[in-house]
Backbone as JSON Lines, residues from 0, in Angstrom:
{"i":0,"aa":"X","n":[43.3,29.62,-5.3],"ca":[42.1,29.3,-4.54],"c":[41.06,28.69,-5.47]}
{"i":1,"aa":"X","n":[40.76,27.71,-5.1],"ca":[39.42,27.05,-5.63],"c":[38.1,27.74,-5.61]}
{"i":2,"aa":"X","n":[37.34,28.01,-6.25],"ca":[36.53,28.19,-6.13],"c":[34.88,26.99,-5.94]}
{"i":3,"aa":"X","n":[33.96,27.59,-4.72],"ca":[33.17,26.72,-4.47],"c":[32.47,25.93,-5.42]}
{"i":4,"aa":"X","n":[31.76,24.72,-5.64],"ca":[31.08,24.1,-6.25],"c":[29.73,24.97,-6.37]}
{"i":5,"aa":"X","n":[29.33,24.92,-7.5],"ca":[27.72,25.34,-7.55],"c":[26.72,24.55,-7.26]}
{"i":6,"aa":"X","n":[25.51,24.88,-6.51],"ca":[24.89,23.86,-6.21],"c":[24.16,23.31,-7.2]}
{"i":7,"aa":"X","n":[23.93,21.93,-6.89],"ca":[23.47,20.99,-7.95],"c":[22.05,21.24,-7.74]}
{"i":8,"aa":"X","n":[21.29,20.72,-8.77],"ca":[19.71,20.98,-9.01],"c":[19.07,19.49,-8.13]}
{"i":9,"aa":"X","n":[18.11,19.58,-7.25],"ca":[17.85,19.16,-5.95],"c":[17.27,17.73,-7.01]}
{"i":10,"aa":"X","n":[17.77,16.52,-6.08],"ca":[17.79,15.06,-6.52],"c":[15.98,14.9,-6.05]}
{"i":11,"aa":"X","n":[15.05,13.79,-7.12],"ca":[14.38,13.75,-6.4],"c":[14.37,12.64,-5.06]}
{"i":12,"aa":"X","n":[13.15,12.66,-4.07],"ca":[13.38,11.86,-3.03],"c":[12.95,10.36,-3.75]}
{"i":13,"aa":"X","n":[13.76,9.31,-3.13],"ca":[13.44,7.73,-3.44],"c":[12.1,7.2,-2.78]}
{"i":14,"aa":"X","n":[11.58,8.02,-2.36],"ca":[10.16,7.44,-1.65],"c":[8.97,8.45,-2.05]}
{"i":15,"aa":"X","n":[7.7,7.73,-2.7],"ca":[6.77,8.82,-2.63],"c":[5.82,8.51,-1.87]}
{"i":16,"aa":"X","n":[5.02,9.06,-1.05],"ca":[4.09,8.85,-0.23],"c":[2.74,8.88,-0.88]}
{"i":17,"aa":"X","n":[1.68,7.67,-0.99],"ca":[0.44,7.35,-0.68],"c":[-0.18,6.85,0.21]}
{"i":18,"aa":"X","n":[-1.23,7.26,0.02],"ca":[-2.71,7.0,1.38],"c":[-3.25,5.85,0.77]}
{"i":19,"aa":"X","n":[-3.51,5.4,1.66],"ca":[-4.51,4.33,1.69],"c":[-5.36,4.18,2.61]}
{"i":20,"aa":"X","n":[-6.45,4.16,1.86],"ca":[-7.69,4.33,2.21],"c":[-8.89,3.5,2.52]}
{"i":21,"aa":"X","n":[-8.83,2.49,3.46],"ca":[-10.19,1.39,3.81],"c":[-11.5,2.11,4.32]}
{"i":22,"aa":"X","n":[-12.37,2.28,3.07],"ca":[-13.91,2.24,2.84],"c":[-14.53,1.55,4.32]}
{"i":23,"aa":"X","n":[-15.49,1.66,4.63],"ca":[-16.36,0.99,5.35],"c":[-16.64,-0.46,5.17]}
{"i":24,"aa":"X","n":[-16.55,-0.07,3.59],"ca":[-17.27,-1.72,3.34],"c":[-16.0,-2.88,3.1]}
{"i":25,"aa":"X","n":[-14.71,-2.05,2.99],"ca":[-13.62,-2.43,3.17],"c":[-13.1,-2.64,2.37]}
{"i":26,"aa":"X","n":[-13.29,-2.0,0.89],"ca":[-12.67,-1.87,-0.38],"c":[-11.26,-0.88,0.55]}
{"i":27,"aa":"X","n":[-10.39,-0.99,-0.69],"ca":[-8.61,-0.2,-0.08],"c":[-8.67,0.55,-1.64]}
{"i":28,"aa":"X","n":[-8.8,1.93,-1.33],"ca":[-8.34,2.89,-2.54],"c":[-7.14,3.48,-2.17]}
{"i":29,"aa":"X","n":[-6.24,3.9,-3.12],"ca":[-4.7,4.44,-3.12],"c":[-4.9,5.72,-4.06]}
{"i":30,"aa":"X","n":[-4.16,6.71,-3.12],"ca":[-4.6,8.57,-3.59],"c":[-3.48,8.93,-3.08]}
{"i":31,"aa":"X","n":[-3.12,10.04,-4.0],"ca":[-1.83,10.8,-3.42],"c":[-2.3,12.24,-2.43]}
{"i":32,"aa":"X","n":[-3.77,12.15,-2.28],"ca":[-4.93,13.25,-1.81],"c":[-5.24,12.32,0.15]}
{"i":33,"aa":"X","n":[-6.28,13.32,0.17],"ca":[-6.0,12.75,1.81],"c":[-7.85,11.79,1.32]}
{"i":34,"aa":"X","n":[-7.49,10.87,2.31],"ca":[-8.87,10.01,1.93],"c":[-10.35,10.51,2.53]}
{"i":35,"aa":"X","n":[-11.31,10.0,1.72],"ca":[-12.8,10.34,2.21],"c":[-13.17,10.18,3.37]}
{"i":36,"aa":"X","n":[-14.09,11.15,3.75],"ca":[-14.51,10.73,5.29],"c":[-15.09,9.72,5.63]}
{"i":37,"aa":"X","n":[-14.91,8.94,6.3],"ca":[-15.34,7.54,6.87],"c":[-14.25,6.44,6.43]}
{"i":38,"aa":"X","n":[-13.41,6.62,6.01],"ca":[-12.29,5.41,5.56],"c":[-11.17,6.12,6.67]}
{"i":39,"aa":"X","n":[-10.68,4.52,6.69],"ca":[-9.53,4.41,7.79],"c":[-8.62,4.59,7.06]}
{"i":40,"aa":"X","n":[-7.75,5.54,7.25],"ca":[-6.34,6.22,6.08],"c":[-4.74,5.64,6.94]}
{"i":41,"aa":"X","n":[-4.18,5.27,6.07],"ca":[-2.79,5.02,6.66],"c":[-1.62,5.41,5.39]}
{"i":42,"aa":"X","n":[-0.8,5.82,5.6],"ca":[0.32,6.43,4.78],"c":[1.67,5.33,4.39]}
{"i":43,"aa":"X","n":[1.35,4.6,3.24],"ca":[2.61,3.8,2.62],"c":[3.71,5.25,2.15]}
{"i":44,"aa":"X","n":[4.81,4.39,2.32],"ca":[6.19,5.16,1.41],"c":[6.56,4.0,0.44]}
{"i":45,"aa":"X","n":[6.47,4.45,-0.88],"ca":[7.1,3.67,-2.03],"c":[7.78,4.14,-2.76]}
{"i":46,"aa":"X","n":[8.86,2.93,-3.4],"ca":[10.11,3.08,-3.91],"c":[9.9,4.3,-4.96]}
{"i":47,"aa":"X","n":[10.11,5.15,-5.6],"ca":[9.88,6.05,-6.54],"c":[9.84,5.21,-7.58]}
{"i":48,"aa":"X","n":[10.8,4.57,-7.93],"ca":[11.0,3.09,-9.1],"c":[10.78,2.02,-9.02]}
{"i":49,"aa":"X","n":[9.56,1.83,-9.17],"ca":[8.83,0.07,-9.13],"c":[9.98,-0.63,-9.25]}
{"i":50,"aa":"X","n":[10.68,-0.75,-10.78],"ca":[11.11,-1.48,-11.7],"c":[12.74,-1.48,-10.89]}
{"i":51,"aa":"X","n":[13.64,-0.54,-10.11],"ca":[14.45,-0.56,-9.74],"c":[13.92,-1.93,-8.49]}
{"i":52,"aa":"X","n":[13.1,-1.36,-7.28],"ca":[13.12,-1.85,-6.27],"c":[12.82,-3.81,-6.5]}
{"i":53,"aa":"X","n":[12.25,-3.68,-7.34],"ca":[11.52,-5.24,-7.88],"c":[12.98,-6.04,-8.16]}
{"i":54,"aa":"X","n":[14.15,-5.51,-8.64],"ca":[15.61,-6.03,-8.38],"c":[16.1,-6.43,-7.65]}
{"i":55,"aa":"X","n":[15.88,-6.01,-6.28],"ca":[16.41,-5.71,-4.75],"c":[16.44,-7.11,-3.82]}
């Protein structure tokens, strides 16, 4: 009998999530935090690896 595989140490995920954040005056700041009050926030997913995805 075989015995089971041990589990492997958890991969990280290929996407990390930032906010982005349009100011009033309409500057765009990027935070891994939730954005200031009064900016319009929307949630990018990016490649974990710039330098991989820039290949693609």
């Amino acid at each position: 009998m075989i015995a089971p595989a041990e589990p492997t140490a958890k991969a990280a995920p290929a996407f990390v999530e930032v906010q982005k954040c349009v100011m009033p005056e309409g500057d765009a700041v990027y935070s891994d935090g939730p954005c200031p009050e009064g900016a319009s926030a929307s949630t990018l997913r990016l490649p974990r690896n710039l330098h991989a995805a820039a290949r693609l």
